[in-house]
DRENTOR-182847 format. One record per residue (C-alpha): residue number from 1; residue in three letters; x, z, y. Coordinates in nm, 4 decimals, always signed. Each point is the difference from the previous one (the first is absolute). Example, Ala and Ser with C-alpha at 12.3 -4.5 7.8 and 13.67 -1.06 7.14 Angstrom:
REC   seq   type          x          z          y
REC     1    ala    +1.2300    +0.7800    -0.4500
REC     2    ser    +0.1370    -0.0660    +0.3440
# end
This chain:
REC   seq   type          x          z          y
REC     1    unk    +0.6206    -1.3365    +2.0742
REC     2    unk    +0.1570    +0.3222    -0.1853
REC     3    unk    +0.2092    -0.0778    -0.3452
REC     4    unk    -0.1897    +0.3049    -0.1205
REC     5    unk    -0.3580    +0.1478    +0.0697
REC     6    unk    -0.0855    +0.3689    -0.1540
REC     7    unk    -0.3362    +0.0317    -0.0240
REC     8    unk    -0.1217    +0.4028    -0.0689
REC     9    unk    -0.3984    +0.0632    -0.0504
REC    10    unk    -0.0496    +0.3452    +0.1349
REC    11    unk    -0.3065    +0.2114    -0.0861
REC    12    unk    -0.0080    +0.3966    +0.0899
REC    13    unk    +0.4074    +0.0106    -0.0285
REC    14    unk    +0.0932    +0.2577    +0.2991
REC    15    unk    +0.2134    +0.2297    -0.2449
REC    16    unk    +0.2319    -0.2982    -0.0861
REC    17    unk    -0.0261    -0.3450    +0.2189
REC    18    unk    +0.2809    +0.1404    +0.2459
REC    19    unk    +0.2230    +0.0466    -0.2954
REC    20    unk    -0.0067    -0.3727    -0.1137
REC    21    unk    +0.0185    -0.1353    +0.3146
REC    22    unk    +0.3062    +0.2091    +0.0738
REC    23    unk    +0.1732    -0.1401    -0.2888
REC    24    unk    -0.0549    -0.3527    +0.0642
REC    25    unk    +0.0206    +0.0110    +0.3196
REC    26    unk    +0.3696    +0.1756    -0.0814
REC    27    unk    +0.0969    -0.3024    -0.1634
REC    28    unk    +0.2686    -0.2520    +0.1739
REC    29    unk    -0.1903    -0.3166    +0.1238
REC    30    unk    -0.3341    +0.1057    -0.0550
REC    31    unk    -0.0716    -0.1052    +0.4269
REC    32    unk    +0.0265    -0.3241    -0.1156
REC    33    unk    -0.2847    +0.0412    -0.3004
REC    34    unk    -0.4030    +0.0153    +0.1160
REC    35    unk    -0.1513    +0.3496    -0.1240
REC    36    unk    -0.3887    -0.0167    -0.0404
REC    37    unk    -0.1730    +0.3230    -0.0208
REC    38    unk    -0.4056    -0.1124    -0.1162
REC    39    unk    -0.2145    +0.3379    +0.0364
REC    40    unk    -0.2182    +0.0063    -0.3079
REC    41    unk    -0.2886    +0.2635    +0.2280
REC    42    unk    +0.2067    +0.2641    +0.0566
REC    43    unk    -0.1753    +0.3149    +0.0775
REC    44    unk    +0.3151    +0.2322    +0.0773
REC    45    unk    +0.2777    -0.0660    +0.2407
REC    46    unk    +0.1085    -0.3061    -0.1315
REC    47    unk    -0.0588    -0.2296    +0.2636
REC    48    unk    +0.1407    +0.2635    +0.2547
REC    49    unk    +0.3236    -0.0497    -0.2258
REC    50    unk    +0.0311    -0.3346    +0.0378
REC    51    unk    -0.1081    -0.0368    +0.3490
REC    52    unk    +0.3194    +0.2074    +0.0579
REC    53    unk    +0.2560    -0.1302    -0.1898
REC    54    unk    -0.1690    -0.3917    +0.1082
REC    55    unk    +0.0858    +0.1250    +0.3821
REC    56    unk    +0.3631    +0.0456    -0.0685
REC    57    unk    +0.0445    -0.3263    -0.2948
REC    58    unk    -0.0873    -0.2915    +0.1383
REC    59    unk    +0.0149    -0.1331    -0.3786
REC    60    unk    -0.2689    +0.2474    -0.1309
REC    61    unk    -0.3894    -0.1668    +0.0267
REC    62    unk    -0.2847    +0.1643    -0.1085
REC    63    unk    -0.2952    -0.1786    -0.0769
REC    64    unk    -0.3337    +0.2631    -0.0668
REC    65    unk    -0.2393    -0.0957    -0.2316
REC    66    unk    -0.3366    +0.1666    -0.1795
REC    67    unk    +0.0790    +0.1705    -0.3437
REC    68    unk    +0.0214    -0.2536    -0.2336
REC    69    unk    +0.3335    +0.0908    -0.2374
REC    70    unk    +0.3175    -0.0815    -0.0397
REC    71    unk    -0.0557    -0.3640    -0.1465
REC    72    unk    -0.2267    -0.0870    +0.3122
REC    73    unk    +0.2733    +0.2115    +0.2396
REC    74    unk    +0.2996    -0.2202    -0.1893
REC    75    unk    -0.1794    -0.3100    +0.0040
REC    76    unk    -0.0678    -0.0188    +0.3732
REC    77    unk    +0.3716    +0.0843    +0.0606
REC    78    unk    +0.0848    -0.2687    -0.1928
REC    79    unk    -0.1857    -0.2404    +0.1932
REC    80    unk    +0.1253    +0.1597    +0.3144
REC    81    unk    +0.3607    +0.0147    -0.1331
REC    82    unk    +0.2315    -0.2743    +0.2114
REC    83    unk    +0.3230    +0.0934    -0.2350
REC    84    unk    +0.1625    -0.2153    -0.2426
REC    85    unk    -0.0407    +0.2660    -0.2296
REC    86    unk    -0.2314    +0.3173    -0.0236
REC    87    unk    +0.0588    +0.3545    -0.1422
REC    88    unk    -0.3008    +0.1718    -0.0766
REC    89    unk    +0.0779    +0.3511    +0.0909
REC    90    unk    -0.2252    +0.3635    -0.1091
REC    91    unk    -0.0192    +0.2169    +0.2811
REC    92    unk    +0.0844    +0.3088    -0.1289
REC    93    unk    +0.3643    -0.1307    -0.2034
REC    94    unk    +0.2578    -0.1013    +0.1422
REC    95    unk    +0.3324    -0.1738    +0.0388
REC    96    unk    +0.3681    +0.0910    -0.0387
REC    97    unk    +0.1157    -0.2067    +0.3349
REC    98    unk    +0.3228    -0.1136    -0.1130
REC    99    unk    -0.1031    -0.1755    -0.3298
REC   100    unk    -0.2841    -0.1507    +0.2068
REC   101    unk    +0.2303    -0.1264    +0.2598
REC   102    unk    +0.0991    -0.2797    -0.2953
REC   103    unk    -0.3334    -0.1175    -0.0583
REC   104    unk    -0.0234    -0.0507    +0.3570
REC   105    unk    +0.3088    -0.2005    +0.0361
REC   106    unk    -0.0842    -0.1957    -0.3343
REC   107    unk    -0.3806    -0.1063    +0.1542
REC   108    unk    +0.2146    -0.1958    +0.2537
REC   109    unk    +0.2264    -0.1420    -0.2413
REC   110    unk    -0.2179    -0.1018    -0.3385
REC   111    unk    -0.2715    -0.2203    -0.0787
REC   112    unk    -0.0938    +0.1818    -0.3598
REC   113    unk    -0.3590    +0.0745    -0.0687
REC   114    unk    +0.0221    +0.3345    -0.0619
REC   115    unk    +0.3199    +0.2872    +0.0584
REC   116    unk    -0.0658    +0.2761    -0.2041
REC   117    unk    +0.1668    +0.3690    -0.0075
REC   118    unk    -0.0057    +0.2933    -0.1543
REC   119    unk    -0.2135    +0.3644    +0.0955
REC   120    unk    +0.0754    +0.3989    -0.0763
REC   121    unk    -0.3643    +0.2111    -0.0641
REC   122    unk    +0.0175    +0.2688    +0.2078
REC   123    unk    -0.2987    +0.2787    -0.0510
REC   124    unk    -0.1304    +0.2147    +0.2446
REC   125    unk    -0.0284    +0.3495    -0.0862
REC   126    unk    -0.1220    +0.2431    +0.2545
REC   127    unk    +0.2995    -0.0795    +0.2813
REC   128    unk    +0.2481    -0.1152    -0.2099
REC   129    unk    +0.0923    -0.3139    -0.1688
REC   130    unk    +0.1200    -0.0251    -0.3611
REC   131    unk    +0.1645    -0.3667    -0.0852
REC   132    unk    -0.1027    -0.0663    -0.3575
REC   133    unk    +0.1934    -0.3466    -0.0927
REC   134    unk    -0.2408    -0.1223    -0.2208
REC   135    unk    +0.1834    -0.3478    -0.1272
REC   136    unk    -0.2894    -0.2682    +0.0442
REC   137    unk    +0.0032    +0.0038    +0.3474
REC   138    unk    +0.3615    -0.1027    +0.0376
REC   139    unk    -0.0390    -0.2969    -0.2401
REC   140    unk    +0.1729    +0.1666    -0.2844
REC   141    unk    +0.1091    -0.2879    -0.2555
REC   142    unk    +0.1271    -0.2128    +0.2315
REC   143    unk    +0.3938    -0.0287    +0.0880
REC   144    unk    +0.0682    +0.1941    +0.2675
REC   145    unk    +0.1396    -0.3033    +0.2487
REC   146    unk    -0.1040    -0.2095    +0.2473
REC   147    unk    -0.1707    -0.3374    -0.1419
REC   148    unk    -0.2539    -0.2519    +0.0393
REC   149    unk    -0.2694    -0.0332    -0.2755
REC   150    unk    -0.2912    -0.2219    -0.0649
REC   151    unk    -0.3159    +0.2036    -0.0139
REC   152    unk    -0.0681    -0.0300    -0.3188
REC   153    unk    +0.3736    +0.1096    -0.1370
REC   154    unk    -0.0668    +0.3326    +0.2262
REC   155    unk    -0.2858    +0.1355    -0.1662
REC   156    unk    +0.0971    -0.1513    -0.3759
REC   157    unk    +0.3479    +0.1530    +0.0695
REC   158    unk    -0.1261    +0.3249    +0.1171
REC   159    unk    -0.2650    +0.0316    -0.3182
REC   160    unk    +0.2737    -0.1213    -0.2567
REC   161    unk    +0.2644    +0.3034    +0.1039
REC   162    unk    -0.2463    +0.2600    +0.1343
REC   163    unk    -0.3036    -0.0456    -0.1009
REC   164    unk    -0.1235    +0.0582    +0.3243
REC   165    unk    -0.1653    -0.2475    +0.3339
REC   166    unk    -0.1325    +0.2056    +0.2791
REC   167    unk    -0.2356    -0.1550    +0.2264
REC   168    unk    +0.1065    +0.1272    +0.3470
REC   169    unk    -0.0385    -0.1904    +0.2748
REC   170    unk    +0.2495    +0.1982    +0.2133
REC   171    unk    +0.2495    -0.0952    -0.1897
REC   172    unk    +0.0905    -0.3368    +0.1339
REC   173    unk    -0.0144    -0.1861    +0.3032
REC   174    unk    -0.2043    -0.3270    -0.0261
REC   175    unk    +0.0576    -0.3904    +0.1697
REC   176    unk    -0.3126    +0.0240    +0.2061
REC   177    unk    -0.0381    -0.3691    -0.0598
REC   178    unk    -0.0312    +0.0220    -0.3524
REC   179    unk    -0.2234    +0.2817    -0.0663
REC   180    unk    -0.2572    -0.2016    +0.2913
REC   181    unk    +0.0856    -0.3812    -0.1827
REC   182    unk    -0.1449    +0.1610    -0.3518
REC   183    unk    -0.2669    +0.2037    +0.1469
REC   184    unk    +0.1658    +0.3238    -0.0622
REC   185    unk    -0.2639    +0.2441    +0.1400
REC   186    unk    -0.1083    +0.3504    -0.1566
REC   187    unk    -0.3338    +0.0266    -0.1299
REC   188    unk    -0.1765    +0.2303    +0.2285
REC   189    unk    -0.2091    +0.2947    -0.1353
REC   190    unk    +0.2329    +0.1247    -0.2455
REC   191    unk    +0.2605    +0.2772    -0.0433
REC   192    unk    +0.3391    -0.0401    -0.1797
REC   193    unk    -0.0431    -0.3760    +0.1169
REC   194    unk    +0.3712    -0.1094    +0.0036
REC   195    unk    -0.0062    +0.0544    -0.3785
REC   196    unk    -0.2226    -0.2996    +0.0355
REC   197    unk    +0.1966    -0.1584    +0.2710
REC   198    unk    +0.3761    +0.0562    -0.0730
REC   199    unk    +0.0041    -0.1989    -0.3874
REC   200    unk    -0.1801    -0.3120    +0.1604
REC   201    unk    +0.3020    -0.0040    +0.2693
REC   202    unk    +0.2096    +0.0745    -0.2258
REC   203    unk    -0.0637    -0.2582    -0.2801
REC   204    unk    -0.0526    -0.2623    +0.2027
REC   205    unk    +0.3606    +0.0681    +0.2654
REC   206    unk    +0.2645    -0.3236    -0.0348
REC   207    unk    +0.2472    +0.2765    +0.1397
REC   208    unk    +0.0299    +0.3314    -0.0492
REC   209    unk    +0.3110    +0.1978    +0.1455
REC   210    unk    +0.0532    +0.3294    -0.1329
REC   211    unk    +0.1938    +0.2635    +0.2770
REC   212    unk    +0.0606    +0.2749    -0.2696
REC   213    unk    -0.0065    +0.3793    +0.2235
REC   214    unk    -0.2464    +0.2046    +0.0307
REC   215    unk    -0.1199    -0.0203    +0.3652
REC   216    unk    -0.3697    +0.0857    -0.0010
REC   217    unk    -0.1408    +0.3607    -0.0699
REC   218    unk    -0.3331    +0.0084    -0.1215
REC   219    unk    -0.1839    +0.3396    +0.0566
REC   220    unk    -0.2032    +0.1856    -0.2065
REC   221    unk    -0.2440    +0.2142    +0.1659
REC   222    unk    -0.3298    +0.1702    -0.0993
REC   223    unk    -0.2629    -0.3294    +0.1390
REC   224    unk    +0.1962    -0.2252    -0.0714
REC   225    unk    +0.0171    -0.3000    -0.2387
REC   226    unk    +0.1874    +0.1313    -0.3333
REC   227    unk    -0.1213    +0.3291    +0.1327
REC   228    unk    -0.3968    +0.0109    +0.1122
REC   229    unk    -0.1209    +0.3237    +0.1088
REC   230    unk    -0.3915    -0.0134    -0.1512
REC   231    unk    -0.0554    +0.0442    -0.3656
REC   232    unk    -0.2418    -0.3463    -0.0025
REC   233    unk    +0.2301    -0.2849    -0.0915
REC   234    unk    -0.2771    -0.2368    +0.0242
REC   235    unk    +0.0957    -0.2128    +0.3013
REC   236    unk    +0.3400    -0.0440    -0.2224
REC   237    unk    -0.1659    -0.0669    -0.3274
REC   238    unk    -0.2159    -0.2829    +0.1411
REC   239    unk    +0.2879    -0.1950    +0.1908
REC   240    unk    +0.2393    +0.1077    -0.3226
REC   241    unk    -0.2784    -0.1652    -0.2500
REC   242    unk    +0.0098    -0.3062    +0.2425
REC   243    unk    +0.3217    -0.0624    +0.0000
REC   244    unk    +0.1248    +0.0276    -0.3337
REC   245    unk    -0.2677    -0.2126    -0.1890
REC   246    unk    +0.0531    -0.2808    +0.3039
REC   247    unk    +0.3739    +0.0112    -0.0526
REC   248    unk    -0.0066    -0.0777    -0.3994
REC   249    unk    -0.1784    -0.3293    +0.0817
REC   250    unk    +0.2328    -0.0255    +0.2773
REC   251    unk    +0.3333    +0.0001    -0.2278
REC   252    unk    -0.1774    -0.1968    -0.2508
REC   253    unk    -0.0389    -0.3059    +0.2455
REC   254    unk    +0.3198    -0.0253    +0.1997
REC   255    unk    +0.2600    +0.1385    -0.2136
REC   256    unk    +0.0688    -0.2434    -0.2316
REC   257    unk    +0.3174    +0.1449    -0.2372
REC   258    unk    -0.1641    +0.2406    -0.2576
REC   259    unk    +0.2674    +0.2165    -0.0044
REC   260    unk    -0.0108    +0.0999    +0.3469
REC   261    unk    -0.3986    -0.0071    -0.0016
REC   262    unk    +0.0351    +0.2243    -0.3387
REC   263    unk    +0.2230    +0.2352    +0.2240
REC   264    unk    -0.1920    -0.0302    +0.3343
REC   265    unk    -0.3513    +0.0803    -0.2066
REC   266    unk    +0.1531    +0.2462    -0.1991
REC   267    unk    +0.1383    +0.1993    +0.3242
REC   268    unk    -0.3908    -0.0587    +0.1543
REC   269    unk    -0.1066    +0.1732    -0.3406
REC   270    unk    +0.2274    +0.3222    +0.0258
REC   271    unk    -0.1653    +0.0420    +0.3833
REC   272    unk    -0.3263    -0.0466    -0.1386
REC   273    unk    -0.0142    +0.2282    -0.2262
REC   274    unk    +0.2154    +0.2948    +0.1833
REC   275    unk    -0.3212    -0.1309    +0.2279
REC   276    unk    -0.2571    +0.0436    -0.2386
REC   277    unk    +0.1071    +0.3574    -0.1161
REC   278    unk    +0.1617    +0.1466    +0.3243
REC   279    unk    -0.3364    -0.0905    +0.1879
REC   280    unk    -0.2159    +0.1022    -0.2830
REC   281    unk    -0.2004    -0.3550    +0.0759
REC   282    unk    -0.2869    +0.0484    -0.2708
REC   283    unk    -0.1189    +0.3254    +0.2536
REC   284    unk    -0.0293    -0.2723    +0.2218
REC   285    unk    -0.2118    -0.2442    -0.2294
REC   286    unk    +0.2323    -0.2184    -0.0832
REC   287    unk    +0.0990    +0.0159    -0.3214
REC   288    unk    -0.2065    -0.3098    -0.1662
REC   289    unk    +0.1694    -0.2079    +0.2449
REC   290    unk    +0.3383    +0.0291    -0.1537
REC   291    unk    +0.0783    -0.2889    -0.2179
REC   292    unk    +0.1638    +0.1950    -0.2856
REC   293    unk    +0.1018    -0.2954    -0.1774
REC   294    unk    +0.1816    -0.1587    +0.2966
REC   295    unk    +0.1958    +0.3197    +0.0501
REC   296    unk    +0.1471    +0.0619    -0.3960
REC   297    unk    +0.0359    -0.3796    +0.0160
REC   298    unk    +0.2815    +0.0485    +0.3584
REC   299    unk    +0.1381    +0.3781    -0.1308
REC   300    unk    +0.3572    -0.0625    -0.1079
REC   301    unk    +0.0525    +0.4185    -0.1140
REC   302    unk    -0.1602    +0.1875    -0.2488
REC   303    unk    -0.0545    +0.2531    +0.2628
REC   304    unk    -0.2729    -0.2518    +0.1702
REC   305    unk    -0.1076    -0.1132    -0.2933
REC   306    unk    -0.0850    +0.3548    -0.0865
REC   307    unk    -0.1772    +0.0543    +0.3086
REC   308    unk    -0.2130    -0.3275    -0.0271
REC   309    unk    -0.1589    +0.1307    -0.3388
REC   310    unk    -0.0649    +0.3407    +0.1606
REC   311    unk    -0.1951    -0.2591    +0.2320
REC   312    unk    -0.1784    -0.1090    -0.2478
REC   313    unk    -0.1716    +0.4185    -0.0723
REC   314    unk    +0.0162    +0.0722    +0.4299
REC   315    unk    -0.0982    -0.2748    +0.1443
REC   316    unk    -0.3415    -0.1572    -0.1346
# end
């Protein structure tokens, strides 16, 4: 059994799986962790990637699956996973090895729920890479030292400086156990679905120790997430109108001090409607859907509020 498994769902990621595998596999210790690769249908060479670097790692498993997205692709490598703790990974970012080194070292030597870190946005442009620092992704508004938090004092001490809780699941490593003893799985079907995932963990962690460098880069590319090639947002729209609706109801039942609900909802809110206007949802029918009333009741700026009555003209 391996104090830490990284799991990494690969679909179609030739151009960049090398790159993250290189940097983990850079990082001091990292024989000792249990890398599983799950092929999400790759059509490219993929699979001829792994197959090579799995010859020379004996820690590196791939396990090939049909194309069923990265919830299905994480979920299975979760019930796979034999480490005390599991890293979900994105195949085309990557690590800087000897910030990652730590986390390996502190897998073997903690029994938190959650260790959570800190990420630099790097974007892709043509064959360069331009590092735009963009605050919320290293936890900006909390003190910049090593401590352990309950769950709920993360995120309410996060929203109370910075206004600010990004759903990532790559940024943390998770107690395997835990995630599996509260049924932790991510709903299937849907994209952006660790913006579901990541506040339930979250909320509900005992123990939550914060490592506070920035030792993931998350890539930007053209087909990616934040950065989808095709003009029709669709696929996002429908899991985005999912998720935010569910979570509301969600907040409302387990988190029982209003103040932290009225900053949790009113964070949800801000998403929602960068959501609803970004996305221009009513092109995708869904404009009577938005409960209007729920979202002037959650905006804490005049700037949302604003936008809520504009709802009220656009979106009918």
């Amino acid at each position: 059994m391996a104090d830490l498994s990284i799991v990494i769902p690969a679909y179609n990621v030739e151009k960049y799986l090398a790159v993250c595998l290189d940097s983990l596999l850079a990082a001091e210790g990292i024989e000792g962790t249990e890398i599983i690769i799950v092929d999400d249908g790759s059509t490219d060479d993929t699979l001829k990637i792994v197959g090579e670097y799995s010859d020379n790692y004996k820690n590196i498993r791939l396990i090939s699956k049909e194309n069923g997205g990265p919830s299905a692709a994480r979920n299975l490598g979760l019930k796979e996973a034999s480490g005390k703790y599991v890293f979900f990974c994105d195949s085309d970012d990557e690590v800087v090895p000897e910030l990652f080194s730590r986390v390996i070292g502190m897998t073997a030597e903690t029994d938190v729920d959650v260790i959570m870190w800190d990420s630099d946005l790097i974007y892709e442009t043509r064959s360069y890479l331009v590092n735009n620092n963009r605050g919320f992704f290293a936890h900006d508004g909390l003190a910049k030292n090593e401590r352990i938090y309950t769950g709920k004092e993360f995120v309410g001490t996060l929203l109370e400086n910075s206004g600010d809780f990004v759903a990532a699941v790559w940024l943390g490593a998770y107690r395997r156990d835990y995630l599996v003893d509260n049924g932790f799985l991510f709903e299937e079907g849907l994209i952006h679905e660790d913006e579901l995932w990541v506040p339930k963990v979250m909320l509900n962690a005992q123990t939550v120790f914060y490592y506070p460098v920035k030792l993931y880069h998350y890539r930007v590319h053209k087909g990616s997430i934040m950065n989808p090639g095709s003009r029709d947002r669709k696929k996002h729209v429908d899991s985005l109108m999912k998720i935010y609706p569910s979570l509301y109801g969600y907040y409302d039942e387990t988190v029982e001090n209003e103040h932290l609900r009225r900053l949790i909802e009113g964070n949800l809110t801000k998403k929602y409607l960068h959501m609803i206007y970004k996305f221009n949802i009513v092109k995708y029918g869904y404009g009577k859907q938005i409960d209007k009333k729920l979202l002037w009741r959650t905006s804490l700026r005049p700037i949302e509020k604003m936008m809520v009555m504009l709802l009220y003209v656009y979106a009918h």
